[in-house]
Biotite code that builds the C-alpha atoms (Angstrom):
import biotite.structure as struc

atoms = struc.array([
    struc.Atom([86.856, 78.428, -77.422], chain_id="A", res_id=1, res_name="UNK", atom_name="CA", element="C"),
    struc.Atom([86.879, 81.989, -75.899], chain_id="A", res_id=2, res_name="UNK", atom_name="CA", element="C"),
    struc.Atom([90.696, 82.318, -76.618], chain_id="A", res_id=3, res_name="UNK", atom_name="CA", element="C"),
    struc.Atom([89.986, 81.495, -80.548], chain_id="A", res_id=4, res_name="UNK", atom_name="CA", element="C"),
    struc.Atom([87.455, 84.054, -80.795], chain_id="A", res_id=5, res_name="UNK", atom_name="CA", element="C"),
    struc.Atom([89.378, 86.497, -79.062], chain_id="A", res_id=6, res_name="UNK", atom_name="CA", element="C"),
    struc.Atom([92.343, 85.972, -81.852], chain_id="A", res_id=7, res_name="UNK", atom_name="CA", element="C"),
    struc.Atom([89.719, 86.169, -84.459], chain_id="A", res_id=8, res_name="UNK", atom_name="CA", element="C"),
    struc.Atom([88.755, 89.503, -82.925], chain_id="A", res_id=9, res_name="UNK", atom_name="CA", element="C"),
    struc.Atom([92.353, 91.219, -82.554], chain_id="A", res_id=10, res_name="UNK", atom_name="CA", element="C"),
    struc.Atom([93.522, 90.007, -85.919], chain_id="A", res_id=11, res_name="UNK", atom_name="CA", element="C"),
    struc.Atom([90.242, 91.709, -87.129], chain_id="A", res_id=12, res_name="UNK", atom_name="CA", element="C"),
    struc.Atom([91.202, 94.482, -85.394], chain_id="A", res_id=13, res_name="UNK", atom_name="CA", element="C"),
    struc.Atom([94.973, 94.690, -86.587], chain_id="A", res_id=14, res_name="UNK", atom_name="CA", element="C"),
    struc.Atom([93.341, 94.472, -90.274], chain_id="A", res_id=15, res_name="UNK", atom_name="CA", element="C"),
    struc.Atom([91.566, 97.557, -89.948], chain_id="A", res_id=16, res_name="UNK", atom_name="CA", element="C"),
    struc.Atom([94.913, 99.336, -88.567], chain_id="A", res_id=17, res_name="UNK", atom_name="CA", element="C"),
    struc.Atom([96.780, 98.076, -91.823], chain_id="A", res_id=18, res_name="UNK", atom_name="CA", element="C"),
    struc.Atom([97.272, 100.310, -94.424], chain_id="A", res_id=19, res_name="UNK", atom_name="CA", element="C"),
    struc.Atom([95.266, 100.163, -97.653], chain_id="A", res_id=20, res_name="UNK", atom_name="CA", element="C"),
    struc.Atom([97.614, 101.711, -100.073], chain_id="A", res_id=21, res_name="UNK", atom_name="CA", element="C"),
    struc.Atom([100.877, 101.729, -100.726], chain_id="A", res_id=22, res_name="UNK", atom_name="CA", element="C"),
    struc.Atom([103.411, 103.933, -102.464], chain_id="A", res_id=23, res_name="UNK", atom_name="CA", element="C"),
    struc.Atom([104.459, 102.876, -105.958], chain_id="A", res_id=24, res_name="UNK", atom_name="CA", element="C"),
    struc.Atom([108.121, 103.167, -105.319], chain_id="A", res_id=25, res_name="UNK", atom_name="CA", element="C"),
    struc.Atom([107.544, 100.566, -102.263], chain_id="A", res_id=26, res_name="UNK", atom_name="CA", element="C"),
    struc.Atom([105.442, 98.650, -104.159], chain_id="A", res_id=27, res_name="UNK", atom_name="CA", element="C"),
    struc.Atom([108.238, 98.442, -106.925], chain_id="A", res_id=28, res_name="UNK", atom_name="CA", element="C"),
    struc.Atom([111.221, 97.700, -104.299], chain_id="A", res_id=29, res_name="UNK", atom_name="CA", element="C"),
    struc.Atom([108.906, 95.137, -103.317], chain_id="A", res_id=30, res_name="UNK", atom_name="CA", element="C"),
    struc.Atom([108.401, 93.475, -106.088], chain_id="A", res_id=31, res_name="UNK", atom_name="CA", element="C"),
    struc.Atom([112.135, 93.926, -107.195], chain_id="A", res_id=32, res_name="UNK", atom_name="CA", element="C"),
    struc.Atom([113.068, 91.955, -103.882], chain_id="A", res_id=33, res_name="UNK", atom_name="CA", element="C"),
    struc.Atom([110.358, 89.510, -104.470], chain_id="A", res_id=34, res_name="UNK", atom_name="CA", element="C"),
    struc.Atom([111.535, 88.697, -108.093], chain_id="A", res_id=35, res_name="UNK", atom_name="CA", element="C"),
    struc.Atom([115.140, 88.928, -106.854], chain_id="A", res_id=36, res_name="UNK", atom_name="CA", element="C"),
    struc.Atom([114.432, 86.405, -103.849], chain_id="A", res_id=37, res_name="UNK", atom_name="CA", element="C"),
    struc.Atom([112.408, 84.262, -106.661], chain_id="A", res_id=38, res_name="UNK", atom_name="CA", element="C"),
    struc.Atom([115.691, 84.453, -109.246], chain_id="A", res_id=39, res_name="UNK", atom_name="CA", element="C"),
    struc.Atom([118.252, 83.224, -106.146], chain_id="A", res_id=40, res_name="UNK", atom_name="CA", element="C"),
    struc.Atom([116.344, 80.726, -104.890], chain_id="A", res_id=41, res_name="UNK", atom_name="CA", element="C"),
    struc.Atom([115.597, 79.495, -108.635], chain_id="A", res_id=42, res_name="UNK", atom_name="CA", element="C"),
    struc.Atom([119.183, 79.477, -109.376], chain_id="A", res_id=43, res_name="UNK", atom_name="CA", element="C"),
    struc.Atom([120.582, 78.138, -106.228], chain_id="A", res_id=44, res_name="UNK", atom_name="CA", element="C"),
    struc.Atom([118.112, 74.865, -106.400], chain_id="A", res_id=45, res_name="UNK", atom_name="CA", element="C"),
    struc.Atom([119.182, 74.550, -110.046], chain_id="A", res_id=46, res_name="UNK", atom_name="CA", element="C"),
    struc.Atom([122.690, 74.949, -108.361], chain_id="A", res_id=47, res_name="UNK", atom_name="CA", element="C"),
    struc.Atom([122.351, 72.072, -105.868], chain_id="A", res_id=48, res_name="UNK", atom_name="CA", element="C"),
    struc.Atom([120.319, 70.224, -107.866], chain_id="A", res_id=49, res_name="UNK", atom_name="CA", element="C"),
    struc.Atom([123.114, 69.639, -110.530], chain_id="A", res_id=50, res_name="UNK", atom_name="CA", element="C"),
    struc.Atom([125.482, 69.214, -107.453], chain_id="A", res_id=51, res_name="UNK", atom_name="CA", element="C"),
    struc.Atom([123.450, 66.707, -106.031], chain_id="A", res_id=52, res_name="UNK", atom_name="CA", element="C"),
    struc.Atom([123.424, 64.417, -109.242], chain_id="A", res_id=53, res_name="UNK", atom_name="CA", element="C"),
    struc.Atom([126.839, 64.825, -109.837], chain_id="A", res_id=54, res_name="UNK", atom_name="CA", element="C"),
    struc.Atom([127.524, 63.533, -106.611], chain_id="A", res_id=55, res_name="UNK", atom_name="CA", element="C"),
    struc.Atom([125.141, 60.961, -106.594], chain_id="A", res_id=56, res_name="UNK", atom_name="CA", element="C"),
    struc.Atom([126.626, 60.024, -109.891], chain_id="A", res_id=57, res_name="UNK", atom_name="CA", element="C"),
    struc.Atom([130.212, 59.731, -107.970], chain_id="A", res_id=58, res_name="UNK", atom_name="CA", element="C"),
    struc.Atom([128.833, 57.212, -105.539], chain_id="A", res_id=59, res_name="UNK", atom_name="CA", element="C"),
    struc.Atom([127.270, 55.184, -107.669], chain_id="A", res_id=60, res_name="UNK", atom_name="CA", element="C"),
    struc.Atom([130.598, 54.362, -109.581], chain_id="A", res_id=61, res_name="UNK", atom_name="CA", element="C"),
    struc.Atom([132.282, 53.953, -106.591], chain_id="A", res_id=62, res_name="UNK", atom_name="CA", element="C"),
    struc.Atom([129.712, 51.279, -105.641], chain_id="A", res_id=63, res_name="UNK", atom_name="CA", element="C"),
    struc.Atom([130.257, 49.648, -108.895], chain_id="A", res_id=64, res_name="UNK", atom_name="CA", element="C"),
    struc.Atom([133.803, 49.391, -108.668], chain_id="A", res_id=65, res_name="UNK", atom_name="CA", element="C"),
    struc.Atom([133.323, 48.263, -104.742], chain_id="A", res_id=66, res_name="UNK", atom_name="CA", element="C"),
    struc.Atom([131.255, 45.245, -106.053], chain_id="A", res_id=67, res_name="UNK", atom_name="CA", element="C"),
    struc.Atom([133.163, 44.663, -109.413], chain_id="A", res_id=68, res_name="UNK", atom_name="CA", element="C"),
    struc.Atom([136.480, 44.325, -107.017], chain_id="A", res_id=69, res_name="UNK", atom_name="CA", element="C"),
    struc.Atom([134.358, 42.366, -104.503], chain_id="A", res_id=70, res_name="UNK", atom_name="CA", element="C"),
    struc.Atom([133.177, 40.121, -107.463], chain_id="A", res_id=71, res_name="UNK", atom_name="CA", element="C"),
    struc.Atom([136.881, 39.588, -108.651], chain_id="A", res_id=72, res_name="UNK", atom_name="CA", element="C"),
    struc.Atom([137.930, 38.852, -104.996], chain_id="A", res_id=73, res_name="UNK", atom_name="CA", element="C"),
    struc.Atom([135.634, 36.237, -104.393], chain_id="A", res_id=74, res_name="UNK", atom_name="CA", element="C"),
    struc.Atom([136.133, 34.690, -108.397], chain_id="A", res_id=75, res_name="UNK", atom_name="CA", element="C"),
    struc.Atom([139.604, 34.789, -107.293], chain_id="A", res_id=76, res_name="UNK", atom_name="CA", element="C"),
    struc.Atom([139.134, 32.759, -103.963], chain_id="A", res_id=77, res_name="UNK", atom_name="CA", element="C"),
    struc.Atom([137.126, 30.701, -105.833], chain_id="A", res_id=78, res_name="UNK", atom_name="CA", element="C"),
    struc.Atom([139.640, 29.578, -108.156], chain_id="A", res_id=79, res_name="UNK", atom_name="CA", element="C"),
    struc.Atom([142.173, 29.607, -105.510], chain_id="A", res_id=80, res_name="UNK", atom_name="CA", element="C"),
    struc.Atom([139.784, 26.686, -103.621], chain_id="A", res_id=81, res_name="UNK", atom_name="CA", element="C"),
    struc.Atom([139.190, 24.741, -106.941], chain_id="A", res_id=82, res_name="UNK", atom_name="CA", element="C"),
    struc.Atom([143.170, 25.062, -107.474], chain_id="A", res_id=83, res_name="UNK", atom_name="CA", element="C"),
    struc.Atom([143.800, 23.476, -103.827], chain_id="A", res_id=84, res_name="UNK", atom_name="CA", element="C"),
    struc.Atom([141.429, 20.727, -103.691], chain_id="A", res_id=85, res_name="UNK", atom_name="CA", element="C"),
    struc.Atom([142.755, 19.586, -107.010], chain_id="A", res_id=86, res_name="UNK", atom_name="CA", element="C"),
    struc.Atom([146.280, 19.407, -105.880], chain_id="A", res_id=87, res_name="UNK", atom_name="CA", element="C"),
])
């Protein structure tokens, strides 16, 4: 218990130390990064988001065509069976 009150008193401490104000050119560079950051990240999860359903969309037409061959290959042996055991 002493060790979380003794956090609670440094970080106390380190606010008071912090400065109040800023200048308005580092305020606007930080803002301009912050908006920047924002736009990239927005862009790049747009980015892999369309990547990710086109390549979703890629497996799930291989799967189809996996099962529609499977399908035919057992339709196939099927026939193949009937054909035999009616000869």
């Amino acid at each position: 218990m002493d060790s979380h009150k003794g956090r609670s008193e440094r970080a106390t401490q380190k606010a008071q130390d912090l400065p109040i104000k800023i200048d308005a050119g580092v305020a606007t560079d930080i803002i301009t990064d912050i908006m920047g950051t924002l736009d990239c990240s927005g862009s790049g999860f747009a980015d892999k988001s369309k990547e990710f359903a086109e390549n979703l969309e890629i497996l799930l037409k291989q799967h189809q065509e996996s099962e529609d061959t499977a399908t035919q290959y057992f339709i196939k042996a099927k026939d193949q069976l009937k054909e035999e055991s009616s000869s």
